[in-house]
C-alpha positions as CSV (number, residue, x, y, z in Angstrom):
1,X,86.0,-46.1,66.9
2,X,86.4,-42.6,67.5
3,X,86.2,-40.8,70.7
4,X,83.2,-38.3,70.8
5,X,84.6,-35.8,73.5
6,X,87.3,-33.3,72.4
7,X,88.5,-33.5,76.0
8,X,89.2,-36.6,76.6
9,X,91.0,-37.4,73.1
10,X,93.4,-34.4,74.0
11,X,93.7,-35.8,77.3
12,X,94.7,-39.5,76.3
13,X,96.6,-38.5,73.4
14,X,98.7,-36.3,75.9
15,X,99.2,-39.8,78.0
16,X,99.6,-41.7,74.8
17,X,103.0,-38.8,73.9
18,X,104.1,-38.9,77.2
19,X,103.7,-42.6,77.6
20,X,105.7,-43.1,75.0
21,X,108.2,-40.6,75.4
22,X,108.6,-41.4,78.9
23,X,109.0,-46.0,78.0
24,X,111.1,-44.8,75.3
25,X,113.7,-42.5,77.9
26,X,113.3,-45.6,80.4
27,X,114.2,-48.0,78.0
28,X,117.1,-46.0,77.0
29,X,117.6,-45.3,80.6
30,X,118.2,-48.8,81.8
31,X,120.0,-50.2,79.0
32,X,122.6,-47.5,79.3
33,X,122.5,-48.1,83.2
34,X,122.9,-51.8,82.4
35,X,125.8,-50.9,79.6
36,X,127.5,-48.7,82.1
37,X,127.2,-51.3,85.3
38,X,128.7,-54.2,82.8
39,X,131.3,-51.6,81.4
40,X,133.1,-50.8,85.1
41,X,132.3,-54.6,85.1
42,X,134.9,-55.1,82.3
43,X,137.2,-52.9,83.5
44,X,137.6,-54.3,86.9
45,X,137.6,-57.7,85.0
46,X,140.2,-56.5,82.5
47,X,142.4,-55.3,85.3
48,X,142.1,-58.5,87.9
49,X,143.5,-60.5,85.0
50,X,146.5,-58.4,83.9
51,X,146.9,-59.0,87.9
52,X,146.9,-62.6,87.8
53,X,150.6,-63.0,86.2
54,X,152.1,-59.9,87.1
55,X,155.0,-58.8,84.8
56,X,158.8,-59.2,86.7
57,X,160.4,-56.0,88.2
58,X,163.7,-54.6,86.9
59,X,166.3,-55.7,88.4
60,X,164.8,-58.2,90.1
61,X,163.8,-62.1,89.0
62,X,159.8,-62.1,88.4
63,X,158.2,-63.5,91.5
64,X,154.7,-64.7,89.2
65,X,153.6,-67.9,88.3
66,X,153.8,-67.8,84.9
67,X,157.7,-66.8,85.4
68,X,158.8,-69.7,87.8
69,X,158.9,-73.4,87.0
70,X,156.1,-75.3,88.6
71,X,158.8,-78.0,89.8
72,X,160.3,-75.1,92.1
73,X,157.1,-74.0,93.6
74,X,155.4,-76.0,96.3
75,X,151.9,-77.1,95.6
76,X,150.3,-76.3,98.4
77,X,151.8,-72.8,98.3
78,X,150.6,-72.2,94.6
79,X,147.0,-73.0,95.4
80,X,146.8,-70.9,98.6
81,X,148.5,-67.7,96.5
82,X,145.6,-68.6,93.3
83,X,143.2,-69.2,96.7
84,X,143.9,-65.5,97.7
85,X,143.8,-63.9,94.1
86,X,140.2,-65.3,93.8
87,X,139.0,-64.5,97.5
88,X,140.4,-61.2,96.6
89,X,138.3,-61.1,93.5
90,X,134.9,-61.7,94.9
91,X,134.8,-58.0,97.1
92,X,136.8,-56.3,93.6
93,X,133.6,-55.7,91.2
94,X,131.8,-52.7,93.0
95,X,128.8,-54.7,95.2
96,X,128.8,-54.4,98.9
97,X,127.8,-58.5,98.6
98,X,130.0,-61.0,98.1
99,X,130.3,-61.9,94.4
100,X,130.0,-65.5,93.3
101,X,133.2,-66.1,91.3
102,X,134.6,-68.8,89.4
103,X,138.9,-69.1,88.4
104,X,140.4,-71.1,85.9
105,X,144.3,-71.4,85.5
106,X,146.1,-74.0,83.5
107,X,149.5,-73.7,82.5
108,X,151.0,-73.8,79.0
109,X,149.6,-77.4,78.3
110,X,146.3,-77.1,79.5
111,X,147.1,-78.9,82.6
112,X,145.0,-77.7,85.4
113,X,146.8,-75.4,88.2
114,X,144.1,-74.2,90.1
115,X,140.4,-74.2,89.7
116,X,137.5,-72.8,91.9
117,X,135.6,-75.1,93.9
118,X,132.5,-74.2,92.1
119,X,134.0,-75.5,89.3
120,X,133.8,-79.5,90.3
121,X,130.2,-79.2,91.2
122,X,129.4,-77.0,87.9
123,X,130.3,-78.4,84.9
124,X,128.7,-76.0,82.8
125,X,130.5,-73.0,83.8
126,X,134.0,-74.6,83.6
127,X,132.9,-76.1,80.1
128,X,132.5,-72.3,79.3
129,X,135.4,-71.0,80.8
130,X,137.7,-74.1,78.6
131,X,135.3,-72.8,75.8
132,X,136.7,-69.2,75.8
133,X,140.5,-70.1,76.5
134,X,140.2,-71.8,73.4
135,X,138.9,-69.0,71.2
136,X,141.8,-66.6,72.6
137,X,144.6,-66.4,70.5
138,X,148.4,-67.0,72.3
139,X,150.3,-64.1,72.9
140,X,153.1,-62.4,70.7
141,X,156.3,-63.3,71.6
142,X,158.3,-61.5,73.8
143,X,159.9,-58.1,73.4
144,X,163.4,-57.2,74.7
145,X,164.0,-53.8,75.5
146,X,166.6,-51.4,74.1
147,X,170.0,-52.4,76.2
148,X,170.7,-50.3,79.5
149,X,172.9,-46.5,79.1
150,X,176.6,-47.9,79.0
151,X,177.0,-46.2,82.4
152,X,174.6,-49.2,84.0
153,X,176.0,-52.8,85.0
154,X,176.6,-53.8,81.5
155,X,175.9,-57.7,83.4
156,X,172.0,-57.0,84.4
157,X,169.7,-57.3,81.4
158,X,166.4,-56.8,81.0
159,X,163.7,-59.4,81.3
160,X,161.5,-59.8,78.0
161,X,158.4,-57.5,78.2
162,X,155.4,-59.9,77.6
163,X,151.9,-57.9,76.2
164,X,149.3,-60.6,76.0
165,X,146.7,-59.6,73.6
166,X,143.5,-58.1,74.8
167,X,140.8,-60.6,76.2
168,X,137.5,-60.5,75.1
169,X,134.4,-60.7,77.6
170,X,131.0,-62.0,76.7
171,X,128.1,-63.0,78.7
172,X,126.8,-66.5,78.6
173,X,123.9,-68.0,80.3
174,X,124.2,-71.6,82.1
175,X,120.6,-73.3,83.5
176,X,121.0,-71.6,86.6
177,X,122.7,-67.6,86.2
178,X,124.1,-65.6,84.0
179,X,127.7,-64.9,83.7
180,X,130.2,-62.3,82.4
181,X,133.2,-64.0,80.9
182,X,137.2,-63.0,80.7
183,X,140.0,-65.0,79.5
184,X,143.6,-64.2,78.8
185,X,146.9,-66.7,77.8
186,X,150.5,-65.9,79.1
187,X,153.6,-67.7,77.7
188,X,153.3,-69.8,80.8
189,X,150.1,-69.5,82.0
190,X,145.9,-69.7,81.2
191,X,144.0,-67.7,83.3
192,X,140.0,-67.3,83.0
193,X,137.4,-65.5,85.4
194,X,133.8,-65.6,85.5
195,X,131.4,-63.5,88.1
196,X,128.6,-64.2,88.5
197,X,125.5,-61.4,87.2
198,X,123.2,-62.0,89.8
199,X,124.2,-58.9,91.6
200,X,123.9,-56.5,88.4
201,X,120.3,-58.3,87.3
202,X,118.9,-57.4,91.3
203,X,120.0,-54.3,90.8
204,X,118.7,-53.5,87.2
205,X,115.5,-54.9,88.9
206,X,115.2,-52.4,91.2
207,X,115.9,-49.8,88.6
208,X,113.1,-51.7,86.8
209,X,110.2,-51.8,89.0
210,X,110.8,-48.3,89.7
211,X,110.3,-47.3,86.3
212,X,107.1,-49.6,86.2
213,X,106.1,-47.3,89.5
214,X,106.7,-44.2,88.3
215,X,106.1,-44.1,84.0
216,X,102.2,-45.2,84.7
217,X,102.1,-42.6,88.0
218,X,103.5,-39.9,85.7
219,X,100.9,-40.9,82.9
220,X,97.9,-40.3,85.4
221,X,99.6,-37.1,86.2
222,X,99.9,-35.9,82.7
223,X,96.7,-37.1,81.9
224,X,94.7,-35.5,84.8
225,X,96.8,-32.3,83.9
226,X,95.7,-32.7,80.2
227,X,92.1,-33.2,81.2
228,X,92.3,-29.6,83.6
229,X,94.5,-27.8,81.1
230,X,92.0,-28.8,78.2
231,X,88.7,-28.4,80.4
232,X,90.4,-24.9,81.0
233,X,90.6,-24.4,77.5
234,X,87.6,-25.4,76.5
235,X,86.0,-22.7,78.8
236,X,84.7,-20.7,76.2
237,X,82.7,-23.2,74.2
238,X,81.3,-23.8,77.9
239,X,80.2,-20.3,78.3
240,X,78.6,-20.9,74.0
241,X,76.9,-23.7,75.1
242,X,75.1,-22.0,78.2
243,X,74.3,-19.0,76.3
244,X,73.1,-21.3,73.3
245,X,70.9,-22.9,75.7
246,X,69.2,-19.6,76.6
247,X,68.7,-18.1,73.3
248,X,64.7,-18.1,73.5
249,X,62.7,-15.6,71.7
250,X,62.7,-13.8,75.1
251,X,66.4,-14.5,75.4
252,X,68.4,-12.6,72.5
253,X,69.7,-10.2,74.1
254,X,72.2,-12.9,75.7
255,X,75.7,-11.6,75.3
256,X,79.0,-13.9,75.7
257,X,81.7,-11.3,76.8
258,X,85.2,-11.1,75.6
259,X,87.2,-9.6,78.4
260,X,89.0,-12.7,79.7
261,X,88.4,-14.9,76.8
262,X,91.4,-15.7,75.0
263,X,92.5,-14.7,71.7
264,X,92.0,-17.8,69.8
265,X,88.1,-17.8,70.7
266,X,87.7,-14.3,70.7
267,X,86.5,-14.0,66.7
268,X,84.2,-17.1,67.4
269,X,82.5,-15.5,70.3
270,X,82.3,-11.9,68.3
271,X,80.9,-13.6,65.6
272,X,78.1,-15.3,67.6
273,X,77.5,-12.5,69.4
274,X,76.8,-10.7,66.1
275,X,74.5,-13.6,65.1
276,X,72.6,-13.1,68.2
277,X,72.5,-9.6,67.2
278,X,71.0,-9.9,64.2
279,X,68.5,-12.4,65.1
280,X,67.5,-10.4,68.0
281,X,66.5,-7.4,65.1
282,X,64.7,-10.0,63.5
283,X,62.5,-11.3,65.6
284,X,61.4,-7.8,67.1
285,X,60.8,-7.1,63.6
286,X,58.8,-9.6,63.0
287,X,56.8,-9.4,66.3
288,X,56.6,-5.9,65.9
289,X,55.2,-6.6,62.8
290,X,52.9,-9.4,63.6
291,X,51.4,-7.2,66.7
292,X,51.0,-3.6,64.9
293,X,49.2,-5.8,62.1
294,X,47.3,-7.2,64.4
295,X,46.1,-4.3,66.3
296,X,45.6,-2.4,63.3
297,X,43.3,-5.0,61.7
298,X,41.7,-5.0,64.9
299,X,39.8,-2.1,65.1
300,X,38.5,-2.8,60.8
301,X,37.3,-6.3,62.1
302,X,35.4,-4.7,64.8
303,X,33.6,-2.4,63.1
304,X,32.7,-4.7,59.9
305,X,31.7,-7.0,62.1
306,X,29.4,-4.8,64.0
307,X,27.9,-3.4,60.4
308,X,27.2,-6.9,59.7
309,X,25.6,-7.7,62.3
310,X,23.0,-4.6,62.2
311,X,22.9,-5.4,58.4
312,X,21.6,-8.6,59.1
313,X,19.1,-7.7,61.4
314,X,18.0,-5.6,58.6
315,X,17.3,-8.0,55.8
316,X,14.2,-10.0,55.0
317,X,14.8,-13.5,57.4
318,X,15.5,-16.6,55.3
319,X,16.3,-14.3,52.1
320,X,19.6,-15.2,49.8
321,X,21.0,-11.6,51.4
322,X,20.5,-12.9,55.2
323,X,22.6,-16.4,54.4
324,X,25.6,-14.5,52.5
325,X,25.6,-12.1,55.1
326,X,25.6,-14.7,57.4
327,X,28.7,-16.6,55.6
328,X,30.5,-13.6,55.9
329,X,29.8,-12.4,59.4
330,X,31.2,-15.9,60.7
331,X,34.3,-15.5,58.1
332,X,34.6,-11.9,59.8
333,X,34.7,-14.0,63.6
334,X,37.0,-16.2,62.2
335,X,39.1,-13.6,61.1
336,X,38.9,-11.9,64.2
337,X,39.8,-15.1,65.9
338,X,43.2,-15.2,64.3
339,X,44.1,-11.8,64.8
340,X,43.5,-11.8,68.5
341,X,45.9,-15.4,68.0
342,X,48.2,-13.3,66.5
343,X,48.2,-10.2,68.9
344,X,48.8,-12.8,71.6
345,X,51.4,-14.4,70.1
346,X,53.3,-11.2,69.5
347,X,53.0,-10.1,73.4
348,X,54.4,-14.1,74.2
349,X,57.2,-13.3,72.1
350,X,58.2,-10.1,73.5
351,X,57.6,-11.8,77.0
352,X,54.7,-9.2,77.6
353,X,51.9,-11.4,78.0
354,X,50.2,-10.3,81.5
355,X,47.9,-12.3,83.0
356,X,45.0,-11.3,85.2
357,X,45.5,-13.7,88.0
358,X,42.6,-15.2,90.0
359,X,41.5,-18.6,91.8
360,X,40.3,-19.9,89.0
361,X,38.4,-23.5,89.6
362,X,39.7,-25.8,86.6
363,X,37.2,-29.0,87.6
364,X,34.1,-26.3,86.7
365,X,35.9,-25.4,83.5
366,X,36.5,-29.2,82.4
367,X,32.7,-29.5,83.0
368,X,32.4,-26.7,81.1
369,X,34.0,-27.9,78.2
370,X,32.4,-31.8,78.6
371,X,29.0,-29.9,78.0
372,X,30.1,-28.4,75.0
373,X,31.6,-32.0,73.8
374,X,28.3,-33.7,74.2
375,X,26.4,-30.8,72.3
376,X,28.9,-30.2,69.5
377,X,29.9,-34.0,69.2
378,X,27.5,-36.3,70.4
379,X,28.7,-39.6,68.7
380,X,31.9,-39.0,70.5
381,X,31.7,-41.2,73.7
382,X,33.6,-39.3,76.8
383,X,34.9,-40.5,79.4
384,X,36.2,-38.2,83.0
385,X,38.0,-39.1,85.8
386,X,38.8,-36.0,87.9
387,X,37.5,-34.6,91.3
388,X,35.7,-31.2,92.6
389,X,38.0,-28.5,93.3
390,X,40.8,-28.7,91.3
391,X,41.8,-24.9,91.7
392,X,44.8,-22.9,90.6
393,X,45.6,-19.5,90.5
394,X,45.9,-18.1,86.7
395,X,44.3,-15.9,84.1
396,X,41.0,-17.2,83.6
397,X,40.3,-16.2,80.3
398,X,43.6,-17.8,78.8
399,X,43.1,-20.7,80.6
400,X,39.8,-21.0,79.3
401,X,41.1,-20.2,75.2
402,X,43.8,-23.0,76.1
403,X,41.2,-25.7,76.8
404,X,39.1,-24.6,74.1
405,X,41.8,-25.3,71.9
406,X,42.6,-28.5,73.1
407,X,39.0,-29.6,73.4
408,X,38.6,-28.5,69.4
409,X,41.9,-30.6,68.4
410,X,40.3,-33.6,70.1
411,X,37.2,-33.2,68.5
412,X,38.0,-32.5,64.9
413,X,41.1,-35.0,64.5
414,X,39.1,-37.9,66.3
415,X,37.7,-40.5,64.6
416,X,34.2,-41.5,63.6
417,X,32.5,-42.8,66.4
418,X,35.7,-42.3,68.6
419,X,36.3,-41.2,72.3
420,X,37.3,-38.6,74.5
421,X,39.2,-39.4,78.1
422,X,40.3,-36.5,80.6
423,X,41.9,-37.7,83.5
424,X,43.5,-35.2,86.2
425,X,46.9,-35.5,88.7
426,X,47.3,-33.0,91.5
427,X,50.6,-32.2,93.6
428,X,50.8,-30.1,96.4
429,X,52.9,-27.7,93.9
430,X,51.3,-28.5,90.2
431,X,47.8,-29.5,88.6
432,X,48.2,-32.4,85.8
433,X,45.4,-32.2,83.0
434,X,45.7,-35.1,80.2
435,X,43.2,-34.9,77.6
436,X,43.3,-38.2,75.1
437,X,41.3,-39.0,71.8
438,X,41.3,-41.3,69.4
439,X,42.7,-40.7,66.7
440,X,45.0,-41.3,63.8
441,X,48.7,-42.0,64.3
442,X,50.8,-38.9,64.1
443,X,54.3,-39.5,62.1
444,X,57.2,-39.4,64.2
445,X,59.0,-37.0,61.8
446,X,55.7,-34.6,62.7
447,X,55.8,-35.0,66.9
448,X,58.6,-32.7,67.2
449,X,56.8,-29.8,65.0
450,X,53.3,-30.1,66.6
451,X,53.7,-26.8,68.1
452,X,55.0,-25.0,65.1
453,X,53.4,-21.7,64.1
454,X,51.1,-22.6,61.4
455,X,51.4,-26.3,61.3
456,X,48.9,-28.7,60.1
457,X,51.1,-31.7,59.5
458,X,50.3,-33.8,56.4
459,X,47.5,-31.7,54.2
460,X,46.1,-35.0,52.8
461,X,45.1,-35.9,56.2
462,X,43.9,-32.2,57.1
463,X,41.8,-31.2,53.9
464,X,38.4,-31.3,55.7
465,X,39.7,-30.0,59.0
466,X,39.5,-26.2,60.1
467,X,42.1,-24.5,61.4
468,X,45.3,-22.4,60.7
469,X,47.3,-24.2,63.3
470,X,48.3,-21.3,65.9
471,X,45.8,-23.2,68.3
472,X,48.3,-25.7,69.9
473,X,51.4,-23.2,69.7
474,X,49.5,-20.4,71.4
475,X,48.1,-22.5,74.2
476,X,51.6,-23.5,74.6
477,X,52.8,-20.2,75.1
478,X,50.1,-19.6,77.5
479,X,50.5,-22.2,79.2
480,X,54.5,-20.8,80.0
481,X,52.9,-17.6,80.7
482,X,51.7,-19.3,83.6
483,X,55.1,-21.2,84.4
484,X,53.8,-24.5,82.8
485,X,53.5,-26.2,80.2
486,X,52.4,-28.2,77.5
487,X,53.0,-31.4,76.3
488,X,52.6,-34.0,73.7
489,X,52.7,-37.3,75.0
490,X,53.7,-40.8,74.1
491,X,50.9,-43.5,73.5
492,X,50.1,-46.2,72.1
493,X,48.8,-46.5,68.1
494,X,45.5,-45.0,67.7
495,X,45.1,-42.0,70.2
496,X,47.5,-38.7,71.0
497,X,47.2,-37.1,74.2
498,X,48.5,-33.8,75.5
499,X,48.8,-32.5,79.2
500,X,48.8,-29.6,80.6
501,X,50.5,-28.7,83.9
502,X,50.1,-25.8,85.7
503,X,51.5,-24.5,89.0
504,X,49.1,-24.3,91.6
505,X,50.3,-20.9,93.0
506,X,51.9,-17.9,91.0
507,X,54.0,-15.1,92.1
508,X,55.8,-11.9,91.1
509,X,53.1,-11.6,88.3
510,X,51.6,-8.7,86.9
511,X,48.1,-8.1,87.6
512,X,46.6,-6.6,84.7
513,X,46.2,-7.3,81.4
C-alpha cells in the first residue's frame, strides 16, 4: 500500500538507503575484522610450528627433537621441553587471556610423543588433529647445500636443509567450541596445534552488538534528519496550501512571495500567483458587473413600478386591464426582488456589505415570522420552542430578509399537510436558530451545492416551486456579514433543517449602510 504523505516516504526511503548501506558496510566490516583477526591468527600459527622442530645450526649438531634419536633423550625431559613449547603457546596469539590450546606430536610412526592434557578428556579434538596429520602430505627430501669455500675445514659438512611443505589451517567445529587447525610433518617428527576460537568469537561479539547499537541509532538519526530536511523542503507547498486556504472571493489578492523560496518552486509559486491574478480580474468583473447592472436596473424598476401602480388605480376595478396590470405589477416586485438580491450579493462579494447595527430582538422576529406561517400556510402544523428575549446586535433589516428566506424554503419544499419546528440555543457568546420542515429527502450529491448561486437542485422536483435560488446563498452571506453563519444540517429521512448562528455582540463594524 502506498504511503499517502510525500514526507514521510522521503523520510523512510532515506532510512531504507542508509539502512542498507550502513548493514551492508557492517557486514563487510566484520567479516574483514574477522578475516584479519584469523589471518594474524595464521601467522602466529604458521610460525609456532616452524618453531616446534627447529632446523640445526651450522657448525653445530641440531639440538631439536626431530634431529635426535628418541632412545638418547630422557622421557621425562622431552615432555617437560613439548610442556614449555605449548605453555609458551597459549600467551603467543595476540589476547591478553590465556588461550585454550591443544598439541599433538607423534614421531615418524605415528607413535605418540607428547599430547596436551585436553586431549585425553577430549576425544573429538584429538580425532581432528589425527584427522589433519593425515591429509598433510610428508615432506621433500632433504637438500644438501653447495660444499663450503675450499678455504673452510674441508672435514665439517653441512647438515641437510629440511623445508616441510606448507601446512594448511582450517576451522572445525566440535560440540562444544570452535577451533582453528595447523598441522605440519618433519622427517622425524608430526606436529599439530589447535587454539581454541573462543577468544576471537567474544571479541567479534563485541564488534557485533556494537553495530546492532549504532546501524538502528544512525537510522533514527538519518531518518529524523530526512523528516526536517524534507519538512524544510516542502516549505513552499506549506506556504500554497495556507494561501489556498484563504483564497475567498474577498481573499484574491493573496500573494505567495518569491524572495526566499527556492529555485525549484519558484515557477510554481509565479504561476499560482498569476492564477490568483487572473481570477482576482474575474471576479471584480463579474461583481462589478452584477452590481452596475443591478443598480442600473434599479432605478427602471422603480419607476415602472410606480407607473403601474397609479395605472392601476386608474382602471375600471375588476376589468381584464386591472388583472393584467395586476400580473405585471407583481412580475415588476418580483423583479425588483432579484435585483436588490443581486446588488447585495455584489457588495458580499467585494466584502462591502455594511450593516446598520442595532439590538435587534430575534424572539419578536421569530414571532413575526410564525404569524405569517399560520396566515400563508395554515395546513402546515408548527411547532416553537424558544424563550423571550433572545437579542443580538445586527442589521435588522438583513436579519429580517434572512429569515424570510428561510421561512419561504420551509414552506414551499414542505410537504402536504407537513410541519414546521423552530427550536433556539443561546451561549453567552452566540445565538443558535434551527428551523426544520418536513420535507423530501435532499440527494447527497445536492448537500454540498445548496448554497450555490442559482441552484434549485433537481428541476423535476422544483417545477411548481418559485424561486431563482439566490435566497439560501444570500442569507448565507449575510449571515457572515454578521460573523456567522449558515448551515445545513444532518437529519434523519424526511425533513432538512438549517441553523443559523449569530454572535451575540459585534465589533469594529461600520455603522451605515
Amino acid at each position: 500500500m502506498k504511503l499517502r504523505s510525500f514526507r514521510l516516504r522521503i523520510a523512510l526511503l532515506s532510512a531504507s538507503l542508509a539502512g542498507s548501506t550502513l548493514v551492508g558496510f557492517g557486514a563487510v566490516s566484520w567479516f574483514q575484522i574477522y578475516n584479519a583477526k584469523i589471518s594474524r591468527l595464521d601467522a602466529e600459527l604458521l610460525n609456532n610450528l616452524m618453531r616446534a622442530t627447529p632446523m640445526p645450526q651450522r657448525g653445530e649438531p641440531p639440538v631439536s627433537a626431530s634431529s635426535l634419536k628418541r632412545e638418547d633423550i630422557n622421557d621425562n625431559f622431552l615432555r617437560s621441553r613439548w610442556q614449555f613449547y605449548e605453555d609458551s603457546l597459549s600467551y603467543a596469539f595476540g589476547t591478553n587471556t590465556k588461550t585454550p590450546v591443544a598439541v599433538l606430536v607423534l614421531d615418524a610412526n605415528g607413535n605418540t610423543v607428547y599430547q596436551s592434557n585436553s586431549l585425553a578428556n577430549d576425544l573429538e579434538i584429538n580425532r581432528l588433529l589425527l584427522g589433519r596429520l593425515q591429509l598433510v602430505p610428508l615432506p621433500p627430501p632433504p637438500q644438501r647445500e653447495p660444499p663450503l669455500p675450499s678455504n673452510r675445514n674441508p672435514s665439517f659438512e653441512r647438515p641437510p636443509l629440511i623445508r616441510p611443505h606448507p601446512p594448511q589451517f582450517v576451522t572445525q567445529q566440535t560440540a562444544t567450541a570452535a577451533w582453528r587447525i595447523g598441522a605440519t610433518k618433519f622427517p622425524n617428527a608430526q606436529v599439530a596445534i589447535a587454539v581454541n576460537l573462543q577468544a576471537v568469537d567474544q571479541e567479534m561479539g563485541t564488534i557485533r552488538n556494537i553495530f546492532l547499537v549504532s546501524i538502528p541509532g544512525a537510522l533514527l538519526l538519518v531518518a529524523v534528519g530526512a523528516w526536517l530536511v524534507s519538512g524544510g523542503a516542502l516549505r513552499p507547498i506549506h506556504q500554497l496550501t495556507d494561501v489556498i486556504q484563504q483564497v475567498t472571493v474577498k481573499g484574491l489578492d493573496q500573494r505567495i512571495p518569491i524572495g526566499t523560496t527556492d529555485v525549484e518552486f519558484v515557477e510554481l509559486i509565479q504561476v499560482f500567483n498569476q492564477m490568483l491574478e487572473r481570477l482576482e480580474r474575474s471576479f471584480t468583473q463579474a461583481s462589478r458587473f452584477s452590481g452596475d447592472a443591478a443598480h442600473e436596473l434599479k432605478t427602471p424598476l422603480t419607476i415602472l413600478q410606480g407607473e403601474l401602480e397609479r395605472t392601476l388605480q386608474q382602471v375600471e376595478p375588476g376589468s381584464e386591464v386591472q388583472q393584467r396590470l395586476s400580473n405585471l405589477l407583481d412580475e415588476v416586485r418580483r423583479l425588483s426582488g432579484i435585483m436588490r438580491k443581486l446588488l447585495l450579493l455584489s457588495l458580499a462579494d467585494a466584502g462591502k456589505m455594511s450593516l446598520y447595527l442595532v439590538e435587534v430582538d430575534m424572539s419578536e422576529l421569530l414571532i413575526e415570522m410564525l404569524e405569517d406561517v399560520e396566515m400563508l400556510a395554515p395546513q402546515l402544523t408548527v411547532q416553537s420552542n424558544f424563550t423571550d428575549g433572545l437579542r443580538v446586535e445586527g442589521d435588522r433589516d438583513l436579519l429580517i430578509q434572512v429569515l424570510q428566506n428561510l421561512f419561504s424554503n420551509a414552506i414551499k419544499y414542505n410537504l402536504p399537510n407537513g410541519w414546521i419546528e423552530i427550536r433556539t440555543h443561546q451561549t453567552p457568546t452566540t445565538l443558535q436558530i434551527a428551523i426544520t420542515n418536513a420535507s423530501q429527502n435532499i440527494p447527497v450529491s445536492d448537500r454540498h451545492r445548496i448554497f450555490d448561486r442559482f441552484y434549485r437542485g433537481d428541476p423535476s422536483r422544483n417545477r411548481k416551486v418559485e424561486g431563482i435560488g439566490l435566497g439560501l446563498s444570500l442569507a448565507r452571506e449575510i449571515a457572515r456579514a454578521h460573523r456567522g453563519d449558515l448551515t445545513l444540517d444532518s437529519t434523519s429521512s424526511g425533513e432538512t433543517a438549517f441553523t443559523l448562528t449569530l454572535p451575540m455582540k459585534l465589533e469594529n463594524r461600520a455603522s451605515d449602510r
